[in-house]
N, C-alpha and C positions, 0 to 999 in steps of 0.2 A: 107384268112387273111394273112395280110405279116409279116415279122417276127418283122418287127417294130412295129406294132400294138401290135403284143403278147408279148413284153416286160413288162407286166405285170403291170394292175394296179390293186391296193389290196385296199379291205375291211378290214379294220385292226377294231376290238374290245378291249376290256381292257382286253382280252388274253396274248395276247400278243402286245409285241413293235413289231413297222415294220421295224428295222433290223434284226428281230430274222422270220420274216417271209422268207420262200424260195422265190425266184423270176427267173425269166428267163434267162438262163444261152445261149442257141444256139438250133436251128432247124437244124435237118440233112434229107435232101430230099434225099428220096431212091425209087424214080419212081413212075409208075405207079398204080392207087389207087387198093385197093386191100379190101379183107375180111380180121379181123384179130382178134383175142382174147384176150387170156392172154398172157404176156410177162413174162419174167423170164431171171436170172441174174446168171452167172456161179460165185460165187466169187474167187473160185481157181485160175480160169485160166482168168479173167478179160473179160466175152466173156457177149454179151447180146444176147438174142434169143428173136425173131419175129415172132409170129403165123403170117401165112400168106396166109392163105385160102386153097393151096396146096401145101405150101411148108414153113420150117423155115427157116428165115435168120438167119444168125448170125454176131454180128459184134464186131468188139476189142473194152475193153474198155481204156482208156479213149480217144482214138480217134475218135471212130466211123466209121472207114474203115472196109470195109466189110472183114470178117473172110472167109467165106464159106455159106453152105447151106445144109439143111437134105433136100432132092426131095422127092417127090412121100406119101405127108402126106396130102391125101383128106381129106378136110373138117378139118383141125387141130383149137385142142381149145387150148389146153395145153402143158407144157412140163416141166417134172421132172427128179432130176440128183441124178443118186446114186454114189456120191463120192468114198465110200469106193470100189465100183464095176469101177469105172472111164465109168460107164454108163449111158446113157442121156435117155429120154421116152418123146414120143410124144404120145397125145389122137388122134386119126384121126376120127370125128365125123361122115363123111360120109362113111367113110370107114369101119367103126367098127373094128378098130383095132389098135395097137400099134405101133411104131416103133422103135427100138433099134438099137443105135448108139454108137460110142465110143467116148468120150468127150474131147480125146487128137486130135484127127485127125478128126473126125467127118464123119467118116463111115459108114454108115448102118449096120450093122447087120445081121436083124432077123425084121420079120414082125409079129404081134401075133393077132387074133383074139379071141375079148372080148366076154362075156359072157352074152353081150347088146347091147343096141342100141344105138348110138351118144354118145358113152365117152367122157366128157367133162370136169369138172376138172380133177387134177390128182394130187397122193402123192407116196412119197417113204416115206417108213418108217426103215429107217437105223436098227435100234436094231432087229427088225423081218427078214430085208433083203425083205420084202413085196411090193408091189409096188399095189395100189388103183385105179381106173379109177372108176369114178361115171358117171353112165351113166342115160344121163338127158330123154329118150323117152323109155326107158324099167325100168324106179323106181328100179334100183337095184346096186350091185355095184360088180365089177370083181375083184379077190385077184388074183395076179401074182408072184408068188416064181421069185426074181430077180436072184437067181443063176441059175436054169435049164432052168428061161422063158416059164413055163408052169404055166398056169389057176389052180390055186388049190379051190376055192371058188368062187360063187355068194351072196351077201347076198342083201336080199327083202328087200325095204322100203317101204313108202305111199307116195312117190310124188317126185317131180323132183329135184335132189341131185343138189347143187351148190357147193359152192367155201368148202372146208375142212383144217382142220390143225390137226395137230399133236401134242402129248406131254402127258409122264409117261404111255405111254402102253395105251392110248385111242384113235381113230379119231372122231374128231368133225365136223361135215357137215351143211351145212344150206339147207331147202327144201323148195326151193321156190315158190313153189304155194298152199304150206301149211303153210307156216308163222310158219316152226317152225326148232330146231338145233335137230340132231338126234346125238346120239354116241356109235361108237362103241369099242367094247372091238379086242382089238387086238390079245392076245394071241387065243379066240375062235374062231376071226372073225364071232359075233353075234352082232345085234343090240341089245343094252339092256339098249337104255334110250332115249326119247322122249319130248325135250320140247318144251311148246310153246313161242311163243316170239311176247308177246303183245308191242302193238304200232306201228307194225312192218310191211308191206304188203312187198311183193314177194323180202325178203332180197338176197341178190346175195354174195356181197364181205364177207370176213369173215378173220379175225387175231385174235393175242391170246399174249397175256402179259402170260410169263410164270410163272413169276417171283410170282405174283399176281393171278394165276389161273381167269384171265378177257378172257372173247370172246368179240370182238366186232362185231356185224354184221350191214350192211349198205342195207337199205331198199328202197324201190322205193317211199314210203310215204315223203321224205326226212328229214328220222329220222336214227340215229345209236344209236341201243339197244347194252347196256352192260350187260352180264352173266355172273356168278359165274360158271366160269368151272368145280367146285366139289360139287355144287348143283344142278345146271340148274335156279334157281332163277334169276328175273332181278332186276338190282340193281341201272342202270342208264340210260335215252334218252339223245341224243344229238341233236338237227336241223343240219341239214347238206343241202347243195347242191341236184339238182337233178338229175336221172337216173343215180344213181351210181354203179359201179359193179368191183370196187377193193377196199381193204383196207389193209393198212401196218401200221406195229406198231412198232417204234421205240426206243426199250427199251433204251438206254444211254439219247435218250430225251425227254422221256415219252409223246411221240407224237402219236397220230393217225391221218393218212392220207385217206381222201375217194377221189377218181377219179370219177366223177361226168361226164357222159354225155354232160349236157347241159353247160358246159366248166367253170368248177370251180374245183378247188381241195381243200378243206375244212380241216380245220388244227387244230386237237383238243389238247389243253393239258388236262394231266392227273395231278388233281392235290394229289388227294391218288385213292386207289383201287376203290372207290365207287363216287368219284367226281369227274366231270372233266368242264375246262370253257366253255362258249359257242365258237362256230366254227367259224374261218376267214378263211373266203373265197378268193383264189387266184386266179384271172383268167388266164383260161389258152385255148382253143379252141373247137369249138362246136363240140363233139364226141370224146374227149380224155376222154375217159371211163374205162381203164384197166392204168394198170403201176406196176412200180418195181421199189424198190430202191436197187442202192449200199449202203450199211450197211458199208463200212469204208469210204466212200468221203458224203453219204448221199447225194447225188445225186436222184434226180427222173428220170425216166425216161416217158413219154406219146406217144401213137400213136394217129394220128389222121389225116384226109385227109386235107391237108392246099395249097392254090392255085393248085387242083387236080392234087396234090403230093402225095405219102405215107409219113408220115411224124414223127420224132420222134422229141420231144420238151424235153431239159432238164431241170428243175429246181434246184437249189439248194443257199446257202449262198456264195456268191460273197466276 
């Protein structure tokens, strides 16, 4: 699809107006097509990172000229930065293991072997110093002490861990072939809450309004269930888009974002903590499934294979 085509035509609802809708800003062609996951956004240092099958890219923002590259991350899904450590973590799915980098120079490190199989998302958790890999083919999840880089914990769940976030000493996970959010306590590192998430078939993406203690998670049924982070209760659906598997949540515009698959990005407002309007749908190309927003330019960023390019598509207000 070329990039004139993907300059975006919108389904606009009485959501919103369609200049308050994002639209297509530039495509950055970075080679050949490749495997790729979650993307992730350095805001310190203005860098974007590339899951990319066996290796991260990294690129400057707001240029888009390529920064560098972490090698040798088979099978990478993920990748998290511990600031206060100026250290970066890669999930390596194939490889069962981590990779540890330094976020100024982009170094390697240290290689760490998980405590599962295929680590696929991944969290740091600043306050703990902790670092989380949920690993999607052994149901359980690896605790990593981010100052010695050693395995200090496993903890068991019922089914295959997806996307997680963080917030006041809990992590919140979505399980996706159990249709349901699990949480854990952080200071134990124990599972010690389980809920289900009706309406909802094999949720993937997952964000969290802090503000308001809201989870959103994004489901394959093309519904986003909303949860009460300090009950587990559901409190709202939204129709969304299909084959989704990112969600971002942008508190200054009480927006929630789903990355859709089948080439839509669904654009919900929040209108209080338990309501929100129906979703406009933004097109954007078939298999732009994952993304990341800069949180001060509010930029999107999408991967997705476009005239059998790798290909990164930005949105945002012009």
């Amino acid at each position: 699809m070329s990039a004139i085509i993907l300059s975006a035509t919108l389904t606009v609802t009485t959501a919103f107006a369609t200049n308050d809708m994002p639209s297509w800003i530039q495509n950055w062609s970075l080679g050949a097509p490749s495997h790729w996951d979650y993307i992730d956004i350095d805001a310190l240092r203005h860098r974007l990172f590339l899951s990319r099958g066996d290796h991260v890219q990294v690129l400057d923002l707001p240029s888009g000229k390529i920064a560098g590259e972490i090698p040798n991350t088979n099978g990478v899904h993920g990748i998290a930065f511990a600031q206060d450590l100026k250290l970066g973590f890669t999930s390596n799915g194939k490889a069962n293991t981590v990779t540890v980098f330094d976020l100024d120079t982009l170094t390697v490190k240290q290689e760490i072997k998980v405590s599962g199989a295929n680590p696929d998302a991944i969290l740091y958790d600043q306050q703990s110093h902790q670092l989380y890999t949920f690993n999607g083919k052994s149901a359980n999840i690896t605790v990593i002490d981010a100052n010695s880089l050693q395995v200090v914990a496993t903890i068991a769940t019922t089914g295959k861990p997806e996307f997680a976030v963080n917030n006041a000493g809990k992590i919140f996970f979505n399980v996706e072939d159990k249709a349901e959010l699990h949480v854990i306590d952080i200071a134990s590192n124990k599972l010690i809450a389980k809920w289900p998430l009706p309406h909802c078939e094999e949720p993937t993406g997952l964000a969290i309004d802090v503000k308001n203690a809201r989870l959103f998670s994004v489901c394959q049924n093309n519904t986003m269930v909303v949860t009460d982070a300090s009950t587990g209760k559901q409190v709202a659906t939204v129709a969304i888009g299909g084959h989704p598997d990112a969600a971002v949540y942008d508190a200054d515009q009480r927006t929630i974002y789903s990355s859709n698959g089948e080439g839509s990005l669904s654009v919900i407002q929040q209108i209080d903590a338990n309501h929100y309007a129906p979703a406009t749908n933004v097109n954007t190309s078939k298999g732009a499934r994952t993304m990341a927003m800069d949180t001060i330019s509010k930029i999107i960023y999408l991967p997705a294979i476009i005239d059998k390019q790798f290909t990164v598509m930005s949105y945002g207000k012009k």
